[in-house]
N, C-alpha and C positions, 0 to 999 in steps of 0.2 A: 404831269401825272407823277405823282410820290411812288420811288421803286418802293416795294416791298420786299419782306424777308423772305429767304426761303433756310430751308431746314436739309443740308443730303448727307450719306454716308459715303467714307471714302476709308477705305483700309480698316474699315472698324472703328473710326472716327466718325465725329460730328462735323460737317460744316455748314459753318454760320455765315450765310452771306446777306448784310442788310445796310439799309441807308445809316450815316453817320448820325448816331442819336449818342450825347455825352453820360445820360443816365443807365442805358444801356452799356454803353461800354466798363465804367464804376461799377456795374452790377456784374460783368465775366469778370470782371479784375478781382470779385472778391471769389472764386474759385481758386482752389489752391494752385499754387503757380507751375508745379510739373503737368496738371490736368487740362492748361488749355494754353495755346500759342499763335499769337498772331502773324499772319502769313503779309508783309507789307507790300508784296510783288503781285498777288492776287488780291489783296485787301479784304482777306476772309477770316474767319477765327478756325482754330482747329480746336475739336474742343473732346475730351473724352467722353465716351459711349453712357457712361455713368451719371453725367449730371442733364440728360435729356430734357427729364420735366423741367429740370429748373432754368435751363435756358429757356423753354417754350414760354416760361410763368412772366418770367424777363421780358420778351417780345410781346406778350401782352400787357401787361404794368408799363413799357416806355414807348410799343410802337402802337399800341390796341389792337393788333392782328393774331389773330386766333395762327397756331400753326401747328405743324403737324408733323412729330419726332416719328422717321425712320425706326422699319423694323430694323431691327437687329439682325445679321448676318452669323451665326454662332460657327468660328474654326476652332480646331483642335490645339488645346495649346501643344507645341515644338517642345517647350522648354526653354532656355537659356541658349542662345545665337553668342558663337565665339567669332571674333573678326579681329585682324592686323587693322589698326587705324593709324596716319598718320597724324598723330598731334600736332601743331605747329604754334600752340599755346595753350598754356592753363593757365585762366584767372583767378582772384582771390578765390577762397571759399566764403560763401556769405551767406547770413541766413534768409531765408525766404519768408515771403508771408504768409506760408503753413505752417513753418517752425523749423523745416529742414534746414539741411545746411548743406550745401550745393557750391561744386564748381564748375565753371561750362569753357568747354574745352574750342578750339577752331581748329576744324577738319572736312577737310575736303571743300573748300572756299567758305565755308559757314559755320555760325557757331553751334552747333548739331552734334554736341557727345555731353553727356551731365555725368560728373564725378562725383557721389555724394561723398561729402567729409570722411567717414567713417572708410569709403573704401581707399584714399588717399592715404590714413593714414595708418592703415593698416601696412600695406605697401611699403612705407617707407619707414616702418618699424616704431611708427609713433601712436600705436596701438597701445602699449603699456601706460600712455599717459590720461590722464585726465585733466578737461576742459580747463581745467583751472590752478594746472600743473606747468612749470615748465620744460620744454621737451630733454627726452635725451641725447647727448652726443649721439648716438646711432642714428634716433631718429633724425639728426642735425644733418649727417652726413649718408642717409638712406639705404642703413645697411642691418644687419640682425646683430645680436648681441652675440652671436658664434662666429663672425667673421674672422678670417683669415686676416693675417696684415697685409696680403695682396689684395685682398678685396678691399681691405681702406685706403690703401694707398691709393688704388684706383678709382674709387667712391669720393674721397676728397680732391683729387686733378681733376675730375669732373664735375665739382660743385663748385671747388673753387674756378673753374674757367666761369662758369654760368654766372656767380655773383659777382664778380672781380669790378670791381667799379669804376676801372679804365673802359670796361665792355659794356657792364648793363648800368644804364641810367634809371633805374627805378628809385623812389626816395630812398628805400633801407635799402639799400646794396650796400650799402658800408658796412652798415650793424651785421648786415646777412655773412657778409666775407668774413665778418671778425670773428664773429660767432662762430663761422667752420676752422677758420684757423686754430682754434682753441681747443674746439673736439678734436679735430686732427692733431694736437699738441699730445693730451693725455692718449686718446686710441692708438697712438702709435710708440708709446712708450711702454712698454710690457708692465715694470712694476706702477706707471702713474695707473694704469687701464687697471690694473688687480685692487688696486684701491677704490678706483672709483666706482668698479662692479658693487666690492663690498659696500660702498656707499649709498648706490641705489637700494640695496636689502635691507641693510638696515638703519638707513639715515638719508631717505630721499630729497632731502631737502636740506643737507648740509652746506652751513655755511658758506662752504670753503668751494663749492661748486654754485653756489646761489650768484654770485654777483657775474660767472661766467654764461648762465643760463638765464640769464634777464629777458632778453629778446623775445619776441613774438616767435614761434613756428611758422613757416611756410615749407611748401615741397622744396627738396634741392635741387629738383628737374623742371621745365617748364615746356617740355617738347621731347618730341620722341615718336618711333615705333612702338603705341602701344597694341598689346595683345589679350586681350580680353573676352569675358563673359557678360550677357547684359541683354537687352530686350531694345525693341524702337518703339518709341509709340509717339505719336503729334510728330513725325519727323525728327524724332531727336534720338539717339543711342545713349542709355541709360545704362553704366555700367557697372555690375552686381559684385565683379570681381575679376583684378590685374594680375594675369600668367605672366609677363612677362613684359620688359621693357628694355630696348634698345634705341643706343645712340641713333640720331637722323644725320651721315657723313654724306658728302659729297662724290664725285669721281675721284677726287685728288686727297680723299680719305680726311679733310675739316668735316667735323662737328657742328651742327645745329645750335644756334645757343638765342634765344628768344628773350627780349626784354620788353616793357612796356613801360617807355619814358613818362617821365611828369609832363601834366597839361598837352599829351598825344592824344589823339583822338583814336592811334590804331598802334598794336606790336609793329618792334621792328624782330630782325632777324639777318644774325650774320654767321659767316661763317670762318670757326678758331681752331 
């Protein structure tokens, strides 16, 4: 006898539990990719409360079973849930097949926290850039353009530990280290940083800065205590906005420093 689908609510979610049909599965896969999440321990789909009918329409176009979408349970929205999370990695940023552009974080043994680009790169001051800009020393070294030289200096000993490519074996760790080393060259010299202030105002793309800013952007942190705003939904922590961030040190006060080697299948993590 052919299991059948069934259709329940859980947290305000949909789940989808049904026999393996590949047309079926192609047809959740083209719901947008924050709206539905496959659960591979349970082998159910989690699917937001929103696209009900059209999962139902799905189950009859690939299984012929008529089904029957869950009322709705209507709570009050809270608002915005702040929570200390322990990072112990972020991945690229990448865009999704909605169009977002997402990085998902691993916390709390799974990968269960989504960092959408834009709050990444706010955070680490690389909000004044655009997509097809390349970043600034600040945003290089994940500090504001008011910083102190103590906050640089402290901002680069700790970007520099995390890219050093005696440590992190990721392909650009080289590019990445040299890249800080350069922002920390000019941000730590009073008159090169007076200059290059003036450069981003009125000449954001001077030469003279262009061949040092080649590189791609990524975050200078890849783990941490973050502290944040953001909502869960499909089991995942979707975060709207970053209070604050702190180093992950041990009892004997090393530092967290998180890499993801080439041809790994998982981060490592040691401690500097």
């Amino acid at each position: 006898m052919n299991k059948s689908a069934s259709l329940t609510l859980d947290r305000g979610d949909l789940i989808l539990a049904s026999p393996f049909n590949r047309g079926l599965v192609e047809g959740i896969k083209t719901l947008p990719y924050h709206d539905r999440q496959w659960d591979n321990t349970r082998k159910i789909w989690r699917i937001k409360y929103m696209w009900g009918s059209d999962v139902a329409a799905l189950v009859k176009r690939h299984l012929g079973q008529e089904i029957h979408v869950p009322a709705q349970i209507t709570f009050r929205d809270a608002g915005p849930v702040t929570r200390m999370l322990r990072i112990e990695y972020i991945g690229s940023i990448r865009e999704r097949d909605d169009g977002s552009q997402t990085a998902t974080g691993f916390a709390n043994g799974e990968w269960s926290v989504i960092f959408p680009g834009d709050v990444i790169r706010k955070w680490f001051a690389a909000d004044d850039t655009r997509p097809d800009e390349a970043p600034t020393f600040y945003a290089v070294l994940g500090i504001k353009r008011g910083a102190t030289p103590d906050e640089i200096r402290k901002a680069h000993r700790l970007a520099a530990r995390t890219w050093h490519p005696d440590v992190n074996k990721e392909p650009d760790a080289q590019e990445q280290f040299i890249r800080i080393q350069h922002a920390y060259e000019v941000l730590s010299d009073e008159q090169q940083r007076r200059k290059y202030n003036a450069a981003l105002i009125f000449e954001r793309d001077a030469n003279k800065y262009k061949s040092i800013e080649r590189y791609g952007w990524q975050p200078p942190l890849r783990c941490g205590y973050v502290t944040c705003e953001g909502a869960e939904s499909l089991g995942r922590f979707t975060i709207a906005k970053i209070l604050a961030w702190q180093n992950i040190t041990n009892e004997t006060g090393l530092s967290m420093v998180s890499y993801w080697p080439k041809g790994a299948d998982k981060f490592t993590s040691e401690w500097l």
